[in-house]
C-alpha positions in Angstrom: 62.8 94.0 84.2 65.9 96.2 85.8 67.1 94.8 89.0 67.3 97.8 91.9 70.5 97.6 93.6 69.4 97.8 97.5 71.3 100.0 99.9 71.9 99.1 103.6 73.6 101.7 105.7 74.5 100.4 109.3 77.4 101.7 112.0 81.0 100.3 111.4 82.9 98.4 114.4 87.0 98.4 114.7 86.1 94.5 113.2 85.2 96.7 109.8 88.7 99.0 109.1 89.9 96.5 106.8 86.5 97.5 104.8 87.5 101.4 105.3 90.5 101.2 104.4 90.1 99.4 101.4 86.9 101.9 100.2 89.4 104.6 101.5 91.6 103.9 99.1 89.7 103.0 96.2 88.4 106.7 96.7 91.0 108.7 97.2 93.7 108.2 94.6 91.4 109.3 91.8 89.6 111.8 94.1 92.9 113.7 94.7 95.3 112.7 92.3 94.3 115.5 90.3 94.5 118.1 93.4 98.0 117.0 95.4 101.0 114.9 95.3 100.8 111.1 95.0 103.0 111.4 98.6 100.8 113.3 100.1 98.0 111.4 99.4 100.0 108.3 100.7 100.8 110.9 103.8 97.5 111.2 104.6 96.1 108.1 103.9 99.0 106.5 106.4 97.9 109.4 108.8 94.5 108.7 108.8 93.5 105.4 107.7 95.7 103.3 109.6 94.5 100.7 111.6 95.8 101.7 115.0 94.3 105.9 113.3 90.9 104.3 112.6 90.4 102.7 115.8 91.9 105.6 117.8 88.9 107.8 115.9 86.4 105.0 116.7 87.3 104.0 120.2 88.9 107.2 122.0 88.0 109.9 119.4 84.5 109.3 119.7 83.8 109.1 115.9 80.6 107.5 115.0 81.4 105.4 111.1 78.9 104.6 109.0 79.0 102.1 106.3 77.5 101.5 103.3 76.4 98.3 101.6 75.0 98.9 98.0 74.1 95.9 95.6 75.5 93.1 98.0 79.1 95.2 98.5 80.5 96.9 100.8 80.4 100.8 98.6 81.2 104.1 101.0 81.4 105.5 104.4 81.2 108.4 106.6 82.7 109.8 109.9 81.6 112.2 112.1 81.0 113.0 115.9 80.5 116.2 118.1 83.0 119.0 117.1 84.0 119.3 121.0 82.3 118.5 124.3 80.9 122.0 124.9 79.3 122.6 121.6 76.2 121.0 119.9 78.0 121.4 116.7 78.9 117.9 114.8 82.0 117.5 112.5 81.3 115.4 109.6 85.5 114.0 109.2 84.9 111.5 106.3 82.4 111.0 103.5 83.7 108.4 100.6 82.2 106.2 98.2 83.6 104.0 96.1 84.5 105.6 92.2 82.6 102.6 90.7 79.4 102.9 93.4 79.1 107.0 92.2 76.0 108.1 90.8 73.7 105.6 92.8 72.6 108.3 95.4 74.9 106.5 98.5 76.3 110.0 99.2 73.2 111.6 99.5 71.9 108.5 101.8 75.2 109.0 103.9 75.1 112.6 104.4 71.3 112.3 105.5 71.9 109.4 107.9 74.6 111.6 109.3 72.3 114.7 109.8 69.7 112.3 111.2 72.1 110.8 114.1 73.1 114.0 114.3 69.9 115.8 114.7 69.5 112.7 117.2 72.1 113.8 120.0 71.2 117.5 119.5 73.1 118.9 116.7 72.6 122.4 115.5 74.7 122.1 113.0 77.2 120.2 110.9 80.7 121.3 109.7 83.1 119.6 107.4 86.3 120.3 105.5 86.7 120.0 102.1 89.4 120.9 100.2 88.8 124.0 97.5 89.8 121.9 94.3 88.1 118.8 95.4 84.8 118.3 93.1 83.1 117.1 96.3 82.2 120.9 97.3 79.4 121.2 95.0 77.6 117.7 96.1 77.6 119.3 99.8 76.7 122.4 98.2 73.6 120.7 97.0 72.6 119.5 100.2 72.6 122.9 101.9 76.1 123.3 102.8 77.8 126.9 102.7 81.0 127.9 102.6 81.8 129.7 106.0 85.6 130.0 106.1 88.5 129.6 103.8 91.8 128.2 105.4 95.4 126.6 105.0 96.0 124.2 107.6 100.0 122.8 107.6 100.0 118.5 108.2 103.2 117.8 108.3 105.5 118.8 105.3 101.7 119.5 103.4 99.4 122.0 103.3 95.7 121.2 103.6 94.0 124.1 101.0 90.6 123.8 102.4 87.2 125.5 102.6 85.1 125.2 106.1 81.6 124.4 105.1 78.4 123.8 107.5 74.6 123.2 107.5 72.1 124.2 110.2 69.9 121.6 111.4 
């Protein structure tokens, strides 16, 4: 008889970056590897995975985490909160799971939970930014996503090569 692997999905606390950061970078060094420089992934991992980053997004940003438990570990996460005070739009900032927890339907789970909190607090609709060469395009794709804009957004000495995506509610 094959075990099922249960998932539990539940909202992170500043007690879990340690957890985020760690999924965090277990997913994006072969995420974007293959897309930009190995500094600026360490650029932007530094920028935005941080402790003092992480609890700024959690405690003054606003951002609601999510985090995912799959087959007694702890497997992916996601981010997101309203896109500015006097819009009904949400930002989804952050959606990783871990390269070794792929394939087991946790992105899907996220991304759902998401819209459901989201639909919650009166959301109309979801945007995200994803950059153009990351494979991750055609999983939102699948889940109703569209492309809406194409931009180039500097961060620091980087570039940011990225398509604006969203999803009505």
């Amino acid at each position: 008889m094959r075990k099922i692997a249960l998932t539990v999905i539940r909202p992170a606390t500043p007690a879990d970056i340690p957890v985020l950061q760690r999924i965090a970078d277990a997913a994006w060094w072969p995420t974007y590897r293959p897309i930009i420089s190995e500094e600026q992934i360490a650029y932007m991992l530094d920028l935005m995975y941080s402790a003092d980053a992480l609890e700024a997004q959690m405690l003054v940003q606003g951002h609601r985490f999510l985090l995912a438990r799959h087959g007694g570990r702890f497997a992916g996460f996601a981010s997101y909160g309203l896109r500015d005070t006097r819009s009904s739009v949400f930002r989804l900032h952050k959606l990783y799971v871990r390269p070794d927890c792929q394939g087991a339907g946790l992105g899907q789970k996220l991304i759902r939970a998401v819209e459901a909190d989201a639909r919650r607090h009166g959301a109309s609709r979801i945007e995200l930014n994803v950059n153009r060469a990351n494979p991750a395009q055609h999983f939102y794709h699948r889940h109703g996503y569209r492309v809406q804009q194409v931009l180039d957004i500097p961060l620091g000495p980087y570039w940011l090569n990225d398509y604006i995506m969203s999803h009505e509610l």
